[in-house]
C-alpha positions as a Markdown table, in Angstrom:
| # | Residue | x | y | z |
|---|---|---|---|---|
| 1 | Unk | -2.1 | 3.2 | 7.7 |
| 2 | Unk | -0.1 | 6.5 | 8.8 |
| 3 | Unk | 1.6 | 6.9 | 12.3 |
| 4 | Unk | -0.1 | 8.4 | 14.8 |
| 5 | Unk | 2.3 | 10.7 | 17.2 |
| 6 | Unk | 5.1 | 8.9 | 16.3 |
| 7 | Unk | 8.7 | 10.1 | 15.1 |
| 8 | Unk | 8.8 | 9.6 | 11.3 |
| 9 | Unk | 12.5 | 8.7 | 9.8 |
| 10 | Unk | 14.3 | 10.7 | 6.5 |
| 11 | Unk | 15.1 | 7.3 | 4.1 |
| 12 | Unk | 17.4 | 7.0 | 1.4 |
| 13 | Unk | 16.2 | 4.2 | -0.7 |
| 14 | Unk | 18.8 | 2.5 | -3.5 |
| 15 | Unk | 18.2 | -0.2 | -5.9 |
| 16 | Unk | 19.8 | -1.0 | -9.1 |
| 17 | Unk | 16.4 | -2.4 | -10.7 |
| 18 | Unk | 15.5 | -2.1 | -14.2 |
| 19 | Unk | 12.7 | -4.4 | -15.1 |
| 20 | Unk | 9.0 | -3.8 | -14.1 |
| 21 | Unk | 8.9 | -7.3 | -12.9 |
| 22 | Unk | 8.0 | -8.6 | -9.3 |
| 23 | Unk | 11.2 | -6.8 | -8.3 |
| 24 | Unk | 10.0 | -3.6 | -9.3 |
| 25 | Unk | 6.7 | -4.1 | -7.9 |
| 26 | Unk | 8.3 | -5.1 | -4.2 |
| 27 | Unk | 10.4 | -1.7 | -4.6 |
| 28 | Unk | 7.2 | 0.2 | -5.4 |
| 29 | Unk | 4.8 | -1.0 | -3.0 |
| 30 | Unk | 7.0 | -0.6 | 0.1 |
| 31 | Unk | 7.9 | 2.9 | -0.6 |
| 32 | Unk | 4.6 | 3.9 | -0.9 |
| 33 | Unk | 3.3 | 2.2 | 2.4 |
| 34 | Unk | 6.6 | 3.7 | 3.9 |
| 35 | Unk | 5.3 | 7.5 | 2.3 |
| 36 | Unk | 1.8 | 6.8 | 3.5 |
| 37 | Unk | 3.2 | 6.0 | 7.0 |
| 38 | Unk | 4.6 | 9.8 | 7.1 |
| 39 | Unk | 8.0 | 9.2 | 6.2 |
| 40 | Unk | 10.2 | 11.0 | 4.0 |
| 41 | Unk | 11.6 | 9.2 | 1.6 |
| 42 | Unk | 14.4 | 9.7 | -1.5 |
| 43 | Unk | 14.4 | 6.8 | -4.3 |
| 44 | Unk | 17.7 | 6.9 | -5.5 |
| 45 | Unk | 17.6 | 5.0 | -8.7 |
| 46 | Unk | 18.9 | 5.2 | -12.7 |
| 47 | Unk | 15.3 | 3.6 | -12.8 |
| 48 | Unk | 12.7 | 4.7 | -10.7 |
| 49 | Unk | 9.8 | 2.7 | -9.6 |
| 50 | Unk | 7.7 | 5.6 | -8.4 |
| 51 | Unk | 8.3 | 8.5 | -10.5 |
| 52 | Unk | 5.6 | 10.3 | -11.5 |
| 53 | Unk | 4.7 | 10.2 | -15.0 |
| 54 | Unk | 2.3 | 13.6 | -15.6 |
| 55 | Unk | 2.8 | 13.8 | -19.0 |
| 56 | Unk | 2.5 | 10.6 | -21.2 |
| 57 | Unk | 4.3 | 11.9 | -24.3 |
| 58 | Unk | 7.3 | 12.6 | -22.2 |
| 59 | Unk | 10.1 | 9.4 | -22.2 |
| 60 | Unk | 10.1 | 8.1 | -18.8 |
| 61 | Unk | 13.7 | 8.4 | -16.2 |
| 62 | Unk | 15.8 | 5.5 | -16.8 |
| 63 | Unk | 14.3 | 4.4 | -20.6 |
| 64 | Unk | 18.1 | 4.4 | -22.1 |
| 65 | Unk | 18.8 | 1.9 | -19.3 |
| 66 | Unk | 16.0 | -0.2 | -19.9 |
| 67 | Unk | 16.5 | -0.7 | -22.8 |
| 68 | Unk | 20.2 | -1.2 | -23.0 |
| 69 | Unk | 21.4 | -4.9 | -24.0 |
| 70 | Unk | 25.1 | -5.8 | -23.8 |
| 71 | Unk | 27.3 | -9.0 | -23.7 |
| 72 | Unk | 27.3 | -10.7 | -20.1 |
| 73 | Unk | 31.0 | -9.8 | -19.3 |
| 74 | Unk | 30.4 | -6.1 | -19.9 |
| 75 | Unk | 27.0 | -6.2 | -18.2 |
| 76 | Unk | 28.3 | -7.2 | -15.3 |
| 77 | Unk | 31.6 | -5.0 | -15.7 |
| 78 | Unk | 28.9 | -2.4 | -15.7 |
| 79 | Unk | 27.6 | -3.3 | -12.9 |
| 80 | Unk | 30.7 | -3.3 | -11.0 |
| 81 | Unk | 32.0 | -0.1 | -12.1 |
| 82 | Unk | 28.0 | 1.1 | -11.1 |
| 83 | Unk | 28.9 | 1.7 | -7.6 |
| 84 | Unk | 30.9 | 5.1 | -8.4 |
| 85 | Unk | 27.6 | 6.6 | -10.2 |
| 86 | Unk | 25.6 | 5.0 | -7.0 |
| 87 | Unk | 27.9 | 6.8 | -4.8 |
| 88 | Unk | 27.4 | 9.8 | -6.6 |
| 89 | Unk | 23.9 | 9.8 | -6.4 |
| 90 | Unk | 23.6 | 8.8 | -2.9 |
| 91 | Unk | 26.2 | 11.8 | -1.9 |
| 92 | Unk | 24.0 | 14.2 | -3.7 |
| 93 | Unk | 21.0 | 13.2 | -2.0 |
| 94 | Unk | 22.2 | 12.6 | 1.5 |
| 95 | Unk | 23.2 | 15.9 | 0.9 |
| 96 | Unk | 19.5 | 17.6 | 0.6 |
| 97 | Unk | 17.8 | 14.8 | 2.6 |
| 98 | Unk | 20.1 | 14.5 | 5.4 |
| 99 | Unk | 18.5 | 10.6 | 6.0 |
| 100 | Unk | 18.5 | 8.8 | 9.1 |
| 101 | Unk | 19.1 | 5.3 | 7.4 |
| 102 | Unk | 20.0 | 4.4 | 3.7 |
| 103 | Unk | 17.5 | 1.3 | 3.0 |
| 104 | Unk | 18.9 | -0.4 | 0.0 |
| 105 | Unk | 18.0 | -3.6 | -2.3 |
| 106 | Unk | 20.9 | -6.1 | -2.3 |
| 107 | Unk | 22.3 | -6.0 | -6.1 |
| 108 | Unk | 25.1 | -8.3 | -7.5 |
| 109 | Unk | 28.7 | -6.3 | -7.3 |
| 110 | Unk | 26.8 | -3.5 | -5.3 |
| 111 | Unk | 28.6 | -1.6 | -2.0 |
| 112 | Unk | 26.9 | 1.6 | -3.0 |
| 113 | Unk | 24.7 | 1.4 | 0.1 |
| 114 | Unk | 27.3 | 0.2 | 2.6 |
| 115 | Unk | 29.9 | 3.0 | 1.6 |
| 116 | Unk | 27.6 | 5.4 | 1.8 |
| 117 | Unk | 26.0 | 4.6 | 4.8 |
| 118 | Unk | 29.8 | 4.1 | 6.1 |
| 119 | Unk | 30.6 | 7.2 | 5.0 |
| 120 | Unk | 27.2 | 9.1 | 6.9 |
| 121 | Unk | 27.7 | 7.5 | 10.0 |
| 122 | Unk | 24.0 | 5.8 | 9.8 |
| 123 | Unk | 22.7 | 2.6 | 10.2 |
| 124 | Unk | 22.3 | 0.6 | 6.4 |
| 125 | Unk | 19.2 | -1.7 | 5.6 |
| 126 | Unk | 20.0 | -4.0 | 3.3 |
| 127 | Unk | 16.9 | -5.9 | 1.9 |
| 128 | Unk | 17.7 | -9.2 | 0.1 |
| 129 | Unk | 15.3 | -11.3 | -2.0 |
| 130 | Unk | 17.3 | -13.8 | -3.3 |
| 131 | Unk | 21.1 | -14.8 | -2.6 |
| 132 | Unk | 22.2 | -13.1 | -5.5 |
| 133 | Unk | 25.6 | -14.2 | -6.2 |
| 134 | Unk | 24.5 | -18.3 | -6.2 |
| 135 | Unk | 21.3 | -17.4 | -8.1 |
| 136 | Unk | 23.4 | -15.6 | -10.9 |
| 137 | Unk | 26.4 | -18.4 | -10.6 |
| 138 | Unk | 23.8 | -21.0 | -10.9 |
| 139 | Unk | 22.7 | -19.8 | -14.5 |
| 140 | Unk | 25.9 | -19.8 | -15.6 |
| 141 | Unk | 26.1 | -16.5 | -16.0 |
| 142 | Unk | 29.0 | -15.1 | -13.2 |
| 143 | Unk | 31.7 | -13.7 | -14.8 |
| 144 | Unk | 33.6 | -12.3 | -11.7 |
| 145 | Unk | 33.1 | -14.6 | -9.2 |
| 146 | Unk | 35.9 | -13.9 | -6.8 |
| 147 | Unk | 34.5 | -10.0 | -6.7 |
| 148 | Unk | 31.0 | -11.0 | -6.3 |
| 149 | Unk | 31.8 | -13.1 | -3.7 |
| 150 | Unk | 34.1 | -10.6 | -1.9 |
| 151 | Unk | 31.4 | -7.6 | -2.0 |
| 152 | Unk | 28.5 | -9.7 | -1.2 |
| 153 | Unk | 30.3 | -10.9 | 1.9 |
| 154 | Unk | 31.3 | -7.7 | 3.3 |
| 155 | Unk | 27.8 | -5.7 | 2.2 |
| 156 | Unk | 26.1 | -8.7 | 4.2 |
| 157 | Unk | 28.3 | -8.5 | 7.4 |
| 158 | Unk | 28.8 | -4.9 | 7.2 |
| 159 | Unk | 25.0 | -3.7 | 6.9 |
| 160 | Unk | 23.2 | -3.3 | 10.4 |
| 161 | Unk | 20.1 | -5.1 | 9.3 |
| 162 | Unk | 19.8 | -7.9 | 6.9 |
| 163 | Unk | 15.6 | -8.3 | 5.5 |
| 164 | Unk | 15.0 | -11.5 | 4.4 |
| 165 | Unk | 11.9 | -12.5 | 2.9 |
| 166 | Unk | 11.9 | -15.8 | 4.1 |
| 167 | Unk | 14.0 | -17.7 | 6.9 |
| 168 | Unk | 15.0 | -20.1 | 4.5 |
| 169 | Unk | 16.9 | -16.7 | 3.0 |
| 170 | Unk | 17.8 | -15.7 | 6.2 |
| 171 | Unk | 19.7 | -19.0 | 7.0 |
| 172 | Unk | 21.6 | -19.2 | 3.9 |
| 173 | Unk | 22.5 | -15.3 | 3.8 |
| 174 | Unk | 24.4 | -16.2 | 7.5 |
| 175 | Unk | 26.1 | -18.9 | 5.3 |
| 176 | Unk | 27.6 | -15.7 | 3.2 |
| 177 | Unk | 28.4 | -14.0 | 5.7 |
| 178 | Unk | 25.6 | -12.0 | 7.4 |
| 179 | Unk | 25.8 | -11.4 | 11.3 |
| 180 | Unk | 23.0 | -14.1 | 12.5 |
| 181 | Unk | 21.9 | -10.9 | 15.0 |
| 182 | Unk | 21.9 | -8.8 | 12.0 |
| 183 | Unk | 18.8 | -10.7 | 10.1 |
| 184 | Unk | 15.1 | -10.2 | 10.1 |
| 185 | Unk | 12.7 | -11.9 | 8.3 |
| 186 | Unk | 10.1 | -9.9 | 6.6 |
| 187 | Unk | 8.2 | -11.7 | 4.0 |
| 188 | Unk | 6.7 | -10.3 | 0.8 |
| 189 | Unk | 2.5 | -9.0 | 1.3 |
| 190 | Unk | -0.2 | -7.8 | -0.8 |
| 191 | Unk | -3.1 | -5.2 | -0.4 |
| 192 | Unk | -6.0 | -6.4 | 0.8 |
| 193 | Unk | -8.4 | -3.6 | -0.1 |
| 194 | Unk | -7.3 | -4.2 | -4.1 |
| 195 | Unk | -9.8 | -7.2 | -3.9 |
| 196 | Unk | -13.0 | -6.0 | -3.0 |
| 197 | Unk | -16.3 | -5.1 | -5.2 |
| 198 | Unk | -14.4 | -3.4 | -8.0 |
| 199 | Unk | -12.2 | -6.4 | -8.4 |
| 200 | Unk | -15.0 | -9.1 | -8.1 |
| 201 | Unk | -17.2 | -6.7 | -10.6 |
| 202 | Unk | -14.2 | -6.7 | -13.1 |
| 203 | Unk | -13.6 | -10.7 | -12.8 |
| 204 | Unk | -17.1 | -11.2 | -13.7 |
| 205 | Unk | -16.7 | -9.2 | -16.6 |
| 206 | Unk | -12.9 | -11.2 | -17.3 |
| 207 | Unk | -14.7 | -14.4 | -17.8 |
| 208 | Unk | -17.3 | -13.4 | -19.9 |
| 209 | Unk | -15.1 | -11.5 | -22.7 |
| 210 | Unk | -13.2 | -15.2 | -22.6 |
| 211 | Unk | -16.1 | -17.1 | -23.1 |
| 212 | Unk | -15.8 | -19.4 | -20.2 |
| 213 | Unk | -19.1 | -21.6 | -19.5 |
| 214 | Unk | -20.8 | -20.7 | -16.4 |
| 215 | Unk | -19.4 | -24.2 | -14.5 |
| 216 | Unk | -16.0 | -23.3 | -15.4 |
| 217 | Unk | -13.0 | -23.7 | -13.2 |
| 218 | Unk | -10.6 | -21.4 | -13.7 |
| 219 | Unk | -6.7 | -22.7 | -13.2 |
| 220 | Unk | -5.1 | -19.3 | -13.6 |
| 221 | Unk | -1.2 | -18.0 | -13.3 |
| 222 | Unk | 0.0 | -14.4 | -13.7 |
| 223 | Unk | 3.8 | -13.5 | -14.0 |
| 224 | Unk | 6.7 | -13.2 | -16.7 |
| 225 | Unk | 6.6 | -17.4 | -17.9 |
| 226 | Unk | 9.8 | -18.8 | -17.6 |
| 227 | Unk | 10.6 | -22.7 | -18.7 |
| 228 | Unk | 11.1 | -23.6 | -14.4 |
| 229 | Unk | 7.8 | -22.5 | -13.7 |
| 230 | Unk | 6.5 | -25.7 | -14.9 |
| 231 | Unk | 3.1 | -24.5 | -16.6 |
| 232 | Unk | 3.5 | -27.8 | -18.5 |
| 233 | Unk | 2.4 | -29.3 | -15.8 |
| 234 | Unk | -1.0 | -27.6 | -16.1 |
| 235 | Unk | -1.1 | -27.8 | -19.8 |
| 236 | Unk | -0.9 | -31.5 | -19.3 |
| 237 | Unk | -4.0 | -32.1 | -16.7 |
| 238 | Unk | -6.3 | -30.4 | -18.9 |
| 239 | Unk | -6.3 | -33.8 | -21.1 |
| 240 | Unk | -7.2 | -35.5 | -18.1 |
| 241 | Unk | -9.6 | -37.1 | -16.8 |
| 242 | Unk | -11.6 | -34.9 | -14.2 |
| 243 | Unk | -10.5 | -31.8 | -16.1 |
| 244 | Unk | -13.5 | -31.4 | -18.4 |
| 245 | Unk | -14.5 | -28.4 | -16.8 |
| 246 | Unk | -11.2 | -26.6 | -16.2 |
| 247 | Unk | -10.1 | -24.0 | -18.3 |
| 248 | Unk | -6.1 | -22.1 | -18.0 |
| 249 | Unk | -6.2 | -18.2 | -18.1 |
| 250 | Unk | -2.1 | -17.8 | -18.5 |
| 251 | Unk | -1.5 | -13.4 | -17.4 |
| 252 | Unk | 1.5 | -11.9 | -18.8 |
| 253 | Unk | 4.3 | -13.0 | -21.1 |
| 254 | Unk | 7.6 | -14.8 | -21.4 |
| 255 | Unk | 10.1 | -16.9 | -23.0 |
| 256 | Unk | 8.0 | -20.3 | -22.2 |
| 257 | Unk | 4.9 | -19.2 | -23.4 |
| 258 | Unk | 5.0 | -20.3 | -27.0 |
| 259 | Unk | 5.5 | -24.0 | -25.8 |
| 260 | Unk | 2.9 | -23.9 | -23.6 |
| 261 | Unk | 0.6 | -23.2 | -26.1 |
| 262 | Unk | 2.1 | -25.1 | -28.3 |
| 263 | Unk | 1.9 | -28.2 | -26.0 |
| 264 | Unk | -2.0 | -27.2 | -25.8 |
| 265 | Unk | -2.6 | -27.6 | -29.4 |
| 266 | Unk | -0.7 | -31.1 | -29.5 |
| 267 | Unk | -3.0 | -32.1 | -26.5 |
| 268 | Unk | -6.1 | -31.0 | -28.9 |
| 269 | Unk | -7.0 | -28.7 | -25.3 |
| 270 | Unk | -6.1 | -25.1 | -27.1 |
| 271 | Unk | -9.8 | -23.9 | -26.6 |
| 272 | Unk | -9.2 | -24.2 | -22.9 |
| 273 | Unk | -6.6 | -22.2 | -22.8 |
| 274 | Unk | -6.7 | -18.5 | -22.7 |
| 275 | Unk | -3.4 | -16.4 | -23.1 |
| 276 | Unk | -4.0 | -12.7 | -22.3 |
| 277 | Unk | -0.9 | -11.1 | -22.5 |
| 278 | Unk | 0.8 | -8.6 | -20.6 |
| 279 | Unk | -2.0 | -6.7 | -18.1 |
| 280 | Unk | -1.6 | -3.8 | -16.4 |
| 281 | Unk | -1.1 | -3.7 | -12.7 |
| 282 | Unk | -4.0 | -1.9 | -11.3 |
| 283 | Unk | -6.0 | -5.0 | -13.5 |
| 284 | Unk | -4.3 | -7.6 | -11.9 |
| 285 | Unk | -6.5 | -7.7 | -9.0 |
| 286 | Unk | -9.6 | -8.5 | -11.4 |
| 287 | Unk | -7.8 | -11.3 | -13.5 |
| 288 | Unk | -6.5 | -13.1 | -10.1 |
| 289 | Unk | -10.6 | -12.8 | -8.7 |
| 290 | Unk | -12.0 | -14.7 | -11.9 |
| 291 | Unk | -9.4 | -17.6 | -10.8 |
| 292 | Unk | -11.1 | -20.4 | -8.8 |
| 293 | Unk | -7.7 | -22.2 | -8.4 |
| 294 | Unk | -4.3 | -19.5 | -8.4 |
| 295 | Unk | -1.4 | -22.2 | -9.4 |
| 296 | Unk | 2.7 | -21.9 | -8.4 |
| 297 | Unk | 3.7 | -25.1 | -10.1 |
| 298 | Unk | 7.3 | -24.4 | -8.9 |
| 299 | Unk | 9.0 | -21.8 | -7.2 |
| 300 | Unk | 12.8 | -21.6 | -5.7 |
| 301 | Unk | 13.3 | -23.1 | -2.1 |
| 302 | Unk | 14.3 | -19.6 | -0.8 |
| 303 | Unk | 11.4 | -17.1 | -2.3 |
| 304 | Unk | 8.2 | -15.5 | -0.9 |
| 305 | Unk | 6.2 | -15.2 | -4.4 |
| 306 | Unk | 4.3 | -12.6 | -4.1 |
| 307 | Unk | 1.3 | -14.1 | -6.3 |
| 308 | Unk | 0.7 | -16.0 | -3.3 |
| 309 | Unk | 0.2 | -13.3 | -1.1 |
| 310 | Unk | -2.2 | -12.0 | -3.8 |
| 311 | Unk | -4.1 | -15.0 | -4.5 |
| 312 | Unk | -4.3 | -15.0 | -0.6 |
| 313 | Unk | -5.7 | -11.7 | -0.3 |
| 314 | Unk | -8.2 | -12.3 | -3.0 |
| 315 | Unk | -9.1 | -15.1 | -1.3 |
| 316 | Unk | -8.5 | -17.5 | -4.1 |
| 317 | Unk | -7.4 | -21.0 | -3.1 |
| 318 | Unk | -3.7 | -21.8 | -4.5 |
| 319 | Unk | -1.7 | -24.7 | -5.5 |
| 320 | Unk | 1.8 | -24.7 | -4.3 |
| 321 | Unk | 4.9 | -27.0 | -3.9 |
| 322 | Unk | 5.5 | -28.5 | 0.0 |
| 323 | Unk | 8.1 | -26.2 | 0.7 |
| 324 | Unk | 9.6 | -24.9 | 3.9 |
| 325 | Unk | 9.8 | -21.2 | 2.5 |
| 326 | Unk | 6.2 | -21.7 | 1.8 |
| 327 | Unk | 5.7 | -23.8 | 4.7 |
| 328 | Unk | 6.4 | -20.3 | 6.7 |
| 329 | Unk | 3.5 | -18.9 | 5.4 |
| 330 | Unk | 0.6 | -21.5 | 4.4 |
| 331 | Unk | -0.3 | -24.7 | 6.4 |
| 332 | Unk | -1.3 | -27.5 | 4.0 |
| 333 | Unk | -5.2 | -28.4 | 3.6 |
| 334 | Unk | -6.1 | -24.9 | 5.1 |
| 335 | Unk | -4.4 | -22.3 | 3.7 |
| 336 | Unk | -3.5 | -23.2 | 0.4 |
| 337 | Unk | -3.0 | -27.4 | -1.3 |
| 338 | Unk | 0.4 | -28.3 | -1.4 |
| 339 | Unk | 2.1 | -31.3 | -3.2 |
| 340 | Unk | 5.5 | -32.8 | -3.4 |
| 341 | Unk | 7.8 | -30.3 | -5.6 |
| 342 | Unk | 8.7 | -31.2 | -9.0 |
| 343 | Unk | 6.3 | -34.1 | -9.2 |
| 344 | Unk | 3.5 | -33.8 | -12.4 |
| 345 | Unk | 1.9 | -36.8 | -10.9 |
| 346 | Unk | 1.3 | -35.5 | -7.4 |
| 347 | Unk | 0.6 | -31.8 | -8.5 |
| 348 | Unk | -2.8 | -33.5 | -11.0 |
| 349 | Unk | -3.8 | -35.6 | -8.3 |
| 350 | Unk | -4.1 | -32.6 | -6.4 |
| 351 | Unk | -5.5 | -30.0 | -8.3 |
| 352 | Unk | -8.0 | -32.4 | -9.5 |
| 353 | Unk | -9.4 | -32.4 | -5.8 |
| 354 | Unk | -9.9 | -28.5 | -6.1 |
| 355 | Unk | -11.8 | -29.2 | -9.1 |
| 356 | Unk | -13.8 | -31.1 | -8.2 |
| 357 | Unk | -14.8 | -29.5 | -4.6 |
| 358 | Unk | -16.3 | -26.4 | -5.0 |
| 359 | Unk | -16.3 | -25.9 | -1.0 |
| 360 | Unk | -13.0 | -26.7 | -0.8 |
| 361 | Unk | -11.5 | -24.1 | -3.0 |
| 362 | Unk | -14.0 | -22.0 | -1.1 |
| 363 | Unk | -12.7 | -22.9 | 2.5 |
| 364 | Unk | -9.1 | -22.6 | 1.5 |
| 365 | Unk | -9.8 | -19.3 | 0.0 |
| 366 | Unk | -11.6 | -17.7 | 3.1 |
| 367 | Unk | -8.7 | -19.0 | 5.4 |
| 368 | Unk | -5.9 | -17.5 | 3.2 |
| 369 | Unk | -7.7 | -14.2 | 3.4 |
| 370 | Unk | -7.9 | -14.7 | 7.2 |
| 371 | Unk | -4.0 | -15.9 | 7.5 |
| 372 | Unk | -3.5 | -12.6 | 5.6 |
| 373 | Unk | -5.0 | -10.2 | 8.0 |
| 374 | Unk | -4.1 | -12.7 | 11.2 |
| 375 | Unk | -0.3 | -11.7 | 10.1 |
| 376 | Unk | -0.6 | -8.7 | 8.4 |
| 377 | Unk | 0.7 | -9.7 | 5.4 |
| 378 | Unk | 0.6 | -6.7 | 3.7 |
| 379 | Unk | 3.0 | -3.3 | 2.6 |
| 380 | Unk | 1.4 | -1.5 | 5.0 |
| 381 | Unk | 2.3 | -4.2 | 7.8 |
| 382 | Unk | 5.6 | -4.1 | 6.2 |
| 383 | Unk | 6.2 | -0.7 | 5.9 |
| 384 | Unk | 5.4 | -0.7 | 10.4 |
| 385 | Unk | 8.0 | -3.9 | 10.4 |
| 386 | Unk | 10.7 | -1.0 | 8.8 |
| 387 | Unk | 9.8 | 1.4 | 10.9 |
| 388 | Unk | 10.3 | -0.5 | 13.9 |
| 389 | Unk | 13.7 | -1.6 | 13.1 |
| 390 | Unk | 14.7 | 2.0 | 11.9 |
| 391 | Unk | 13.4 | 3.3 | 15.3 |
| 392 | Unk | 15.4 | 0.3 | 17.0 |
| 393 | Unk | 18.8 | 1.9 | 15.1 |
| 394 | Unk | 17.8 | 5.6 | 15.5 |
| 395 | Unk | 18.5 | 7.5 | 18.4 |
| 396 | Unk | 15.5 | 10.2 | 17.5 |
| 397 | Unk | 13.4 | 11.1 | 14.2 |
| 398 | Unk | 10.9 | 13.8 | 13.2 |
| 399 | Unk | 8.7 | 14.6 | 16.2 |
């Protein structure tokens, strides 16, 4: 999706991310829908997301910095005293981009954007996932909270558009501060076109290198495994009755995975369970087509998880807590099956129902795919939501 006769915008895009997680991912997928809409656009980043890499046997941009581990207190004095190299690196290439906007990704402690917007005269976009100084606070791991505080509030009121992914987000973030005017929900997507023959061809293939009987259900999950995603949950329905044909295909890694299968072999279920590791992104696509049921046992009151979206788009039917941020997305008993959060009893009683109805999951699936291109719930849908707001704060672009 390109535009067609229509001004196209100079972009300076800043984000302090370091991991290759679902951050990185959101960063990386939007740019390139942004660059494939005709825009020109400058990452500005000690870690960037879409560098290319020609050569393999030379070290990546930003592996000193993803790799560094420090105490708390001096990561987050670090992170503070970031904004002077952010400022430096913005100034340098405003300098040979001359943008029309700076686009950045709200960052504990981080002004960067806002000063240098400030300082250009031009509109900032500040896109915010999460509300970054409560999330971090709630951990227990804020060690400057009257700063944080002090530099989220004034990088919410001061930017000129607030994106948040879900209006849940977008109420709390007016609670911080943000201008209510000022915010625009734009929720996470997914691609569509990534789950076609190739992907189907290469699920096919998934489940037979795993063994899985030909009547198998497959309860699948893909992300880093953390102990508040509740995959116990899972774990524990495969002991059940009305489970004898289910089988868990856990993608990635993380700090909960060891208990999970751990929990397996207690339950005497371990051969149902199939652990794959950390996959590569372009094979992501395949894993989450050999799912019959895509499970989010638990996910924060203010997210838009973007293995929804792709369970969506591969048409996969998902099990998902009745939440409001999820409500904005999926309507219960058509687009995905949702159960009353944090309870084990209500999420087997209803997975068990997906089991056990092959036509079902199959219904749920085909409307999700629909809901997906109804909405455009995609980067490329996302990347024209930008570009309308940018045109809405820009006098003239590119002809």
């Amino acid at each position: 999706m390109r535009s067609t006769g229509a001004m196209t915008f100079r972009i300076l895009y800043h984000h302090r991310i370091r991991a290759d997680d679902g951050q990185g991912v959101h960063v990386r997928e939007l740019i390139e829908a942004l660059r494939r809409r005709g825009h020109e656009l400058k990452e500005c980043a000690l870690v960037p997301k879409t560098e290319p890499h020609l050569d393999a046997s030379v070290p990546a941009r930003g592996a000193f910095w993803k790799s560094l581990r420090l105490p708390r207190i001096a990561v987050e004095a670090m992170e503070i005293l970031y904004n002077r190299k952010a400022s430096s690196m913005l100034a340098a290439a405003a300098k040979a981009m001359r943008p029309h906007v700076v686009y950045e990704r709200h960052a504990l402690h981080c002004r960067a954007g806002l000063d240098a917007a400030r300082r250009l005269g031009i509109p900032l976009l500040l896109e915010v996932n999460s509300p970054m100084t409560d999330e971090v606070e709630r951990l227990g791991l804020l060690r400057f909270p009257r700063s944080a505080r002090a530099t989220e509030r004034e990088t919410l009121r001061g930017a000129d558009r607030v994106l948040a992914v879900t209006a849940v987000l977008g109420e709390r973030l007016v609670e911080l501060g943000a201008r209510r005017e000022s915010v625009v929900v734009i929720a996470n997507g997914a691609q569509p076109e990534r789950y076609g023959k190739s992907a189907s061809e290469g699920a096919a293939a998934l489940r037979a290198r795993w063994g899985l009987p030909s009547d198998a259900v497959v309860l699948g999950f893909v992300g880093f495994m953390r102990q508040w995603h509740r995959l116990e949950m899972a774990v524990d329905c495969l002991a059940q009755p009305g489970f004898a044909n289910a089988r868990l295909v856990l993608v990635g890694e993380g700090p909960a995975l060891p208990s999970l299968l751990q929990r397996a072999r207690a339950l005497s279920v371990q051969d149902r369970v199939v652990s794959t590791g950390r996959v590569k992104g372009e094979l992501i696509p395949a894993h989450v087509c050999a799912f019959d049921v895509a499970l989010v046992p638990a996910i924060n009151s203010y997210a838009s998880p973007l293995k929804l979206f792709d369970s969506m788009a591969a048409g996969v039917a998902t099990i998902a807590p009745d939440q409001a941020n999820l409500r904005e997305i999926v309507e219960d008993g058509v687009h995905a099956a949702l159960f009353q959060a944090d309870d084990s009893l209500a999420f087997a009683k209803r997975l068990v129902t997906l089991v056990a109805d092959r036509s079902l999951r199959q219904r749920i699936g085909k409307a999700a795919a629909a809901r997906v291109a109804e909405r455009d719930l995609t980067w490329d849908g996302n990347a024209e939501r930008v570009e309308a707001i940018i045109r809405s704060l820009v006098p003239g672009g590119v002809a």
